[in-house]
N, C-alpha and C positions, 0 to 999 in steps of 0.2 A: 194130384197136384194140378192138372190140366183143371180138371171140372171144379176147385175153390178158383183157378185164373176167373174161369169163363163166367163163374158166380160173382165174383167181384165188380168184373168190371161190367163199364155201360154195355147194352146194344151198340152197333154201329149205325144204326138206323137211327137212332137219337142224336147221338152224338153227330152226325151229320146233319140233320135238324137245329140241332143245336147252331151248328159253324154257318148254315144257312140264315140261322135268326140274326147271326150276329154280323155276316154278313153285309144281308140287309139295312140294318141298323146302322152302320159303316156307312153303307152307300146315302142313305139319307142324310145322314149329319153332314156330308162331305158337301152334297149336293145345296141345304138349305145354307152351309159356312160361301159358298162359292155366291149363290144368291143375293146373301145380305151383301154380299161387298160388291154388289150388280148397281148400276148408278140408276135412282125413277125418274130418269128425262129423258129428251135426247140432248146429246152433247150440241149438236148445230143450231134448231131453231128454241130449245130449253122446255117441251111443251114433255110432259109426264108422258110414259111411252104407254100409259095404259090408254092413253087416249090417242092412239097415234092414226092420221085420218086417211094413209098410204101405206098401213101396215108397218110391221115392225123385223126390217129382213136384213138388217147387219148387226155382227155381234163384233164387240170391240172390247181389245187388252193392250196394254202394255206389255212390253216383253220382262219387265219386271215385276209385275202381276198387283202397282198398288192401282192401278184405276181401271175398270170394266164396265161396259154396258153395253146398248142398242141404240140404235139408228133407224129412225125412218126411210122407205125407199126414196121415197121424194126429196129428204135433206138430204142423203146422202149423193144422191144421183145428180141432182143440181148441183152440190159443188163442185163434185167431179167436173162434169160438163163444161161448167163455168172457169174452176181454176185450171185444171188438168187439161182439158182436150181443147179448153177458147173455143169454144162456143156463143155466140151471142145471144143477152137476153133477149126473150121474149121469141125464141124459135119456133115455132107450130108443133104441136105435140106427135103428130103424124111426120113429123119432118123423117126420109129415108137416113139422115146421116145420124139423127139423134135417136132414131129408135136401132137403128146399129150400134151404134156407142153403150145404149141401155140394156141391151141384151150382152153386150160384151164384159159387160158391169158387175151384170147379175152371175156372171159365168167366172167370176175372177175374186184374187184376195191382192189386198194392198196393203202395203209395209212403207209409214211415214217415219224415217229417221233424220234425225239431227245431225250433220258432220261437220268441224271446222272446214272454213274455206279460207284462202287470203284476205276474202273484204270483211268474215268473219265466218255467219253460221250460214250453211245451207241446210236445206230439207230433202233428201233424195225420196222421189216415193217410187216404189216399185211395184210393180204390177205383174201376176203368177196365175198363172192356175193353177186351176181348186188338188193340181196333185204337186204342186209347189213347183212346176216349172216355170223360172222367171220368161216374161214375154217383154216388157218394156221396163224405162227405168231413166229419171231426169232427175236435176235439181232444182230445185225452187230457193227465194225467197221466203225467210219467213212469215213476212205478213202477206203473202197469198197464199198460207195455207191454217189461216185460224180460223174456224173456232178448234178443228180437230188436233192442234197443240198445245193446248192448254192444257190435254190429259200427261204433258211431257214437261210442266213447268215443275222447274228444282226452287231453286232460293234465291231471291230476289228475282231477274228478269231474264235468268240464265234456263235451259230446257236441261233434263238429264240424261245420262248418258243412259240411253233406251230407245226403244221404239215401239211406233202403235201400229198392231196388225189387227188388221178389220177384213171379217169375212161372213159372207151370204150367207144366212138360215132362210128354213121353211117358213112361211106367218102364219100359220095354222097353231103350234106349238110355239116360239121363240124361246120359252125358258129349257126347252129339249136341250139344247146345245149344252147347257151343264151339267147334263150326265154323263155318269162315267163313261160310258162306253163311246161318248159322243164329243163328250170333253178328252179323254184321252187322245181321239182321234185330231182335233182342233189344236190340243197342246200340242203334239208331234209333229204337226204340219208348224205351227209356229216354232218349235227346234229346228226343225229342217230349214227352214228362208233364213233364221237367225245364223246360220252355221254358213250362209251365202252373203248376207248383208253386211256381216260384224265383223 
C-alpha cells in the first residue's frame, strides 16, 4: 500500500519547484499590476520621471491606493523648503540651514491629510521617521500645498477622505520599492502613521 502511495504521487522536490515557479510568477504579476498604476511624471514640475535631472528619490501613494508615483529630489525638496520650513527663494545651495533641512528630508516620510477646520479645510502634514515615529506636525492652507493635492482631489473641488504618504527610495533602482518584500515593508509603515493620523 505504502509503495502504490509513494508511486503515485509527485517527488517533493518538484512539487516544491513547482510552488517556487508559481510563486515567482505571483510575484511578477503583483509587481508589473503595482507598476502600471505608477504615474510617468512627476507630480510637481510634470516632467516624465525617466528623465528626471536630480534623480528620482521619493515614492508616493495615497492611503487609498488610486494614485502612486515618484518625485524628483529637487521638486520635492524645494517645496518642502519653500512651503513647509519658509525658506527664501533663491538661498545658496551651500546655505548651513538648507543643507540641514536637506538631509533631514532625505531621512524622513511625510503624510499630507486633509481635515475639516472651522474656516473649512486644512492640510496637516506630518513628518516621521523612516520607523514611523512622528517628529513634527502643522496645518496648512490648502493652496500652499498644491501641486502634491491634487493626488487627493474627489469630485468637483472637494479633496477625499485620504491621505498622501511620500517616502525616500534609493535612485539607483526607484522601481525597487515595489517589490514585495520592499513594498510590504513601505505598506506597513504606511498602516502604522495611518493608525496615528486617522
Amino acid at each position: 500500500m505504502l509503495q502504490e502511495m509513494n508511486a503515485t504521487t509527485e517527488p517533493r522536490s518538484q512539487l516544491f519547484h513547482q510552488w517556487l515557479t508559481a510563486e515567482d510568477t505571483r510575484k511578477k504579476e503583483e509587481f508589473f499590476a503595482r507598476l502600471s498604476g505608477v504615474k510617468s511624471h512627476c507630480i510637481m514640475c510634470g516632467s516624465p520621471s525617466s528623465q528626471a535631472k536630480s534623480g528620482v528619490t521619493y515614492f508616493y501613494e495615497t492611503s487609498d491606493g488610486s494614485d502612486a508615483g515618484f518625485m524628483e529630489e529637487r521638486c520635492f525638496s524645494r517645496f518642502l523648503l519653500s512651503s513647509i520650513y519658509n525658506l527664501p527663494q533663491g538661498l545658496p545651495g551651500d546655505d548651513p540651514v538648507r543643507l540641514m533641512l536637506q538631509d533631514t528630508i532625505k531621512e524622513s516620510a511625510f503624510a499630507f491629510k486633509p481635515v475639516s477646520a472651522g474656516s473649512g479645510t486644512e492640510v496637516e502634514c506630518h513628518r516621521f521617521d523612516l520607523s514611523g515615529l512622528p517628529m513634527s506636525s502643522k496645518a496648512y492652507q490648502p493652496g500652499e500645498l498644491a501641486p502634491p493635492l491634487d493626488t487627493l482631489r474627489g469630485y468637483g473641488e472637494t479633496l477625499r477622505d485620504a491621505f498622501l504618504f511620500v517616502h525616500p527610495i534609493t535612485t539607483g533602482n526607484p522601481e525597487a520599492i515595489l517589490m514585495e518584500e520592499n513594498y510590504r515593508a513601505f505598506a506597513k509603515l504606511k498602516r502604522h502613521i495611518a493608525e496615528q493620523i486617522c
